[in-house]
N, C-alpha and C positions, 0 to 999 in steps of 0.2 A: 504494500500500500504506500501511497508516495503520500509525504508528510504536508502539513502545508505551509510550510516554510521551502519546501523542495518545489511546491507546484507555482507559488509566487518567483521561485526564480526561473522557474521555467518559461513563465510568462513573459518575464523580461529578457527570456533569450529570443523570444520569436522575432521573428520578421517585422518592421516596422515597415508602412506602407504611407508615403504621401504624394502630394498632388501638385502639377505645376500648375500655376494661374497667369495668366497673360496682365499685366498691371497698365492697362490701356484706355483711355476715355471712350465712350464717357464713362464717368465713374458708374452710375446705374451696373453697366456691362460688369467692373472690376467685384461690385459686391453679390452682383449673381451669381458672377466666378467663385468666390469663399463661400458665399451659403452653399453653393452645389458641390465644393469640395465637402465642405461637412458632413454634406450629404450622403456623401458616396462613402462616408467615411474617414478621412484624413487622417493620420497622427499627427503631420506638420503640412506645412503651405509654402510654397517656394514659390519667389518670384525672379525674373531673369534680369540685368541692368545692361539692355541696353538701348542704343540712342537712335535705332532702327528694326525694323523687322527682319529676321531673316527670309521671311517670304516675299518674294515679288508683289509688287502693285496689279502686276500684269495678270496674277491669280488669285486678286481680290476685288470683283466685282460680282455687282448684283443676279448676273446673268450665269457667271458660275459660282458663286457663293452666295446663301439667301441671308446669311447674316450681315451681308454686306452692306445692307440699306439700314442697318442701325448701326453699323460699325464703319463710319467711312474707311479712316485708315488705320493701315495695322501699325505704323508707324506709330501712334501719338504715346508714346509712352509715358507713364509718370516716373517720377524717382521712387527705387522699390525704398530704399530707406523710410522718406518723408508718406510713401502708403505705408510700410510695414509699423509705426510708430501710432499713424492715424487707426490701424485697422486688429491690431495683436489685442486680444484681449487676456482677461484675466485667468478667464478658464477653459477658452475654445482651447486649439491646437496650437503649438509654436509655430515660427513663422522665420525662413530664411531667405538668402539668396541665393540663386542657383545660376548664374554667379558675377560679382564684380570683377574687376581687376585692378591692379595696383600702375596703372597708366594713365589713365582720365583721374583717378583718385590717389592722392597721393597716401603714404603709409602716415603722416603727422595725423589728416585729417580721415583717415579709416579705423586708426587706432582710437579718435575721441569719438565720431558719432557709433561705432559699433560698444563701446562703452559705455554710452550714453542710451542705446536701447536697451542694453542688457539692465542697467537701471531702471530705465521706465517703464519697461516690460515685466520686473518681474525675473528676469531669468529668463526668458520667453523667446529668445531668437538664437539664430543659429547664423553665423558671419559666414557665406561658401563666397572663395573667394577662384581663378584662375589666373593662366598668364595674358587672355586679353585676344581678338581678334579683333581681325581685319577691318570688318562692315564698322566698328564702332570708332578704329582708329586712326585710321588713311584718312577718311574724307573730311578731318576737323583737322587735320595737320601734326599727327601723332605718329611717332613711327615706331613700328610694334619690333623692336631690334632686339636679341638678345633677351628675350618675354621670361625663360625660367629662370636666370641668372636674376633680370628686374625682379622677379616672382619674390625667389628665395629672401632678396637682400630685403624688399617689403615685410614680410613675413619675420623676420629675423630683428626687425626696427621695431613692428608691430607689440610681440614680445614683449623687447625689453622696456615700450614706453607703460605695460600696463606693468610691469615689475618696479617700475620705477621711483614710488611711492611720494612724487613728485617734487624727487630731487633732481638736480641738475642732470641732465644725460646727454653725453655725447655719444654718436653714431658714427663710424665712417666705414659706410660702405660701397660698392663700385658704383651704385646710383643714387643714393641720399648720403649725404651727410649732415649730423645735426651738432651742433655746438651750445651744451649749456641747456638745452631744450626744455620746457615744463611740462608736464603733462600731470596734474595733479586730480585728476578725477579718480575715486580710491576703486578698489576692487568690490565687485558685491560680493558681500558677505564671504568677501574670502575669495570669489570667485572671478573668471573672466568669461566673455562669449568662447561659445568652441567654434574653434575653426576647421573648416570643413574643405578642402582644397582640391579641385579640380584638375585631374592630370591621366594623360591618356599617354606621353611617347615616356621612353626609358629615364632619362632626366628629372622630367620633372614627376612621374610617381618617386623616386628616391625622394626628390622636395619633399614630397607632402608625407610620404614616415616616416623622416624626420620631425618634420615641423608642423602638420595635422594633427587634429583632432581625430578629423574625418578624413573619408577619400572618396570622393564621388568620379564615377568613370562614366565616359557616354557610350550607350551599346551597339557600338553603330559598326564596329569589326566583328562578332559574335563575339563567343564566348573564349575561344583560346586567344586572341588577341588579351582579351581581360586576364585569362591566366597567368601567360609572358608580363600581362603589367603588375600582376600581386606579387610575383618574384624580385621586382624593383623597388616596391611600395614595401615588403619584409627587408628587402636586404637595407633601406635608408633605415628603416624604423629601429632593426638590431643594431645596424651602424654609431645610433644617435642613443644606444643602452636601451631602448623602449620596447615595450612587448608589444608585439606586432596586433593583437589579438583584443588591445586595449582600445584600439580603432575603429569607428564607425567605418563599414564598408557601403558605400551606399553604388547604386549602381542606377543612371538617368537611363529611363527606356520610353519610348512612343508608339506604341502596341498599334497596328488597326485591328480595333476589335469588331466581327460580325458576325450574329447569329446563324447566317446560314451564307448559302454560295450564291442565289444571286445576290444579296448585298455585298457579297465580296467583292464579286468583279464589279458592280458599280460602285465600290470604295474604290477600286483599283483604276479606275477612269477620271475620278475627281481631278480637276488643276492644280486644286492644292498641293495633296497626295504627291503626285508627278512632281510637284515642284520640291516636294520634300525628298525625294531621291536623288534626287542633283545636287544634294545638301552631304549626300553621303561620299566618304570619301573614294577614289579611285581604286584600292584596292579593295574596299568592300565590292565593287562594280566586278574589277576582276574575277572575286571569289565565285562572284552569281554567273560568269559563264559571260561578261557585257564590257566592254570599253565606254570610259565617262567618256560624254562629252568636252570635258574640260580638261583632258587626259589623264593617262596613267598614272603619276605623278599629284592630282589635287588630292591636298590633305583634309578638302571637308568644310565642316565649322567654321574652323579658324581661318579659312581661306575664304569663303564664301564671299560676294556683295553683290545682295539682290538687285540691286539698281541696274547690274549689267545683264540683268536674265528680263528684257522687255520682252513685250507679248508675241512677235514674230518669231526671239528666238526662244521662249517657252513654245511656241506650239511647234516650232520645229525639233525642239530636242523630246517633246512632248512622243512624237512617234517613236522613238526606240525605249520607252517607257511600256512594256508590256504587259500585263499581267500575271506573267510568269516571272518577269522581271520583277516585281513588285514583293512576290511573294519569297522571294529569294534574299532580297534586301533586308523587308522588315520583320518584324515578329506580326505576325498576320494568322487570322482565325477565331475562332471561338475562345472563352476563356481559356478552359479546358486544351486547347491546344498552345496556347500563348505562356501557359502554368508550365506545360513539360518541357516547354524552353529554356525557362527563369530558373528550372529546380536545379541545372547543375551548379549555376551560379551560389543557389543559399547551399548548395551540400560543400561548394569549397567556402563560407566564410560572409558569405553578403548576409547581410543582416538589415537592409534600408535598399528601397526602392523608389524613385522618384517619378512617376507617372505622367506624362505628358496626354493631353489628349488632344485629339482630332475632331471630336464631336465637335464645337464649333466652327469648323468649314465644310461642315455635311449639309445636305439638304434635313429636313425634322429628321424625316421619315426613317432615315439612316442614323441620323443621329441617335433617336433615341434608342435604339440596338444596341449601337453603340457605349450608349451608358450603363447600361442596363450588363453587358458581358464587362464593362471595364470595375462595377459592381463586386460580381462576380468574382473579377479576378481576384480584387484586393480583399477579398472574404477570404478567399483560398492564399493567398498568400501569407496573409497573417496567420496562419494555423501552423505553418511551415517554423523550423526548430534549425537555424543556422548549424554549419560545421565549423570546427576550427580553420582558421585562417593562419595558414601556414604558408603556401606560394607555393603548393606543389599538386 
């Protein structure tokens, strides 16, 4: 018979399951988004920081998206900070970013407002920060050079300015230096925000176990991609004395979830959809049997900016978007099929899931299937009992 002191901890090894929100005007739209994450369930709420969509304009219209006409652009974003502060309550779910970077924001002023939520909050957020792409930082005059090395030295300032107990602190490191510096905002209750750090090549998973709380990956190479980066993500973390297993493993996924097959293949026609696969990087292309568009060579994400994918050449890359292609790409299917995807994942170590949805660029009728298996999923996830995270 398990005690229940044994069953309480078992609880707290499960899976945790939470939701991304688009933090976008109008505001109406942004607290639809949080009530329906609660809805669905949440344990936390992530919002992403940046200063454009990664989706085309060119596949956000009325005519292919019916949210379109209350949503003009996907662009208008807010600052997740200044929502997160407005919207974190006292006893909903926590609430982070998924994710900033230490480029547009420097480490002086990430280290006092992520301090200053964890105050106001309560303890209630969660700082995910990365090393920065493209779409956010070319077209404002930012140049994204040397992103894990910037990452690390942020991260490393970050630290010492909340240890700092608001004595004088100097810094010098290869991109900030500070001399004398104040940061006098004290710790709550002993404590600071956890940081949760976004890293997908070899480098910067060592950053972040090291310097992590957390580790959030984007699942957008399958699974053995993610393996190769836990062997990085342990060897930083034993490197810097830390037990690897003391870490949040959180792993970002964007399931297309449909109850049956024909709303498959019309998920699998949507503009949106299509546009989200050109988002994916070149070797995940490869793996599916497909050469990107953008060649063998793009790395995705961090590469992307939608302002160069207009509507002529979406509908032209749009034809080598197939449906078999589609389902090659993403995690795609019923819950139930999208669950036996994830499970090898929680059997090496993941413990946190971050949930992206697509219901919002669906037509209702689709969508709501969609909600209803992405339900589903995070019921079945949460029952799930993590393995040790070892890197093997």
């Amino acid at each position: 018979m398990v005690s229940g002191a044994e069953e309480a901890s078992m609880k707290r090894r499960r899976v945790r399951v939470g939701c991304q929100v688009i933090a976008i005007t109008p505001v109406w739209a942004l607290r639809a988004n949080v009530i329906l994450a609660r809805l669905l369930g949440a344990d936390d709420i992530w919002m992403g920081d940046h200063a454009k969509s990664l989706f085309p304009q060119a596949a956000w219209r009325p005519a292919l998206s019916p949210m379109a006409r209350f949503i003009p652009s996907l662009d208008a974003y807010l600052d997740p900070t200044v929502t997160i502060a407005r919207t974190v309550g006292r006893f909903g779910p926590p609430m982070g970013t998924a994710v900033t970077d230490p480029l547009r924001r420097t480490p002086a002023d990430l280290a006092r407002v992520w301090m200053s939520l964890h105050h106001l909050s309560r303890g209630r957020v969660v700082f995910g920060i990365g090393s920065g792409e493209r779409e956010n930082t070319e077209p404002i005059g930012l140049v994204l050079d040397a992103p894990v090395s910037r990452l690390e030295d942020a991260l490393v300032a970050i630290r010492a300015a909340w240890s700092s107990s608001g004595e004088p602190l100097t810094h010098s490191g290869k991109f900030h230096q500070w001399n004398d510096a104040i940061f006098a905002l004290p710790k709550r209750r002993g404590t600071t925000p956890p940081i949760w750090v976004a890293a997908q090549g070899p480098r910067a998973c060592r950053v972040a176990g090291q310097h992590g709380d957390g580790w959030i990956f984007i699942a957008y190479s399958g699974f053995d991609a993610w393996l190769a980066s836990t062997r990085q993500v342990v060897a930083g973390a034993e490197a810097a004395g830390r037990n690897p297993d003391s870490l949040v493993r959180s792993v970002f996924v964007a399931p297309l979830l449909a109850r049956n097959q024909s709303s498959a293949e019309e998920m699998a026609r949507q503009p949106m959809v299509q546009a989200s696969a050109l988002i994916y990087p070149g070797k995940a292309w490869a793996a599916a049997g497909a050469t990107h568009p953008f060649g063998a060579d793009f790395a995705g994400v961090s590469e992307f900016d939608p302002v160069e994918l207009q509507a002529e050449r979406l509908a032209r890359h749009g034809k080598q978007i197939t449906a078999e292609l589609i389902r090659k790409l993403f995690l795609f299917g019923t819950a139930e099929e999208v669950l036996s995807s994830l499970r090898p994942y929680v059997d090496h170590g993941v413990n946190h899931f971050i949930i992206y949805s697509y219901a919002y660029a669906l037509k209702p009728s689709v969508a709501a299937g969609y909600l209803l298996e992405q339900r589903r999923l995070m019921r079945r996830l949460k029952k799930l009992t993590p393995g040790a995270f070892r890197g093997n």
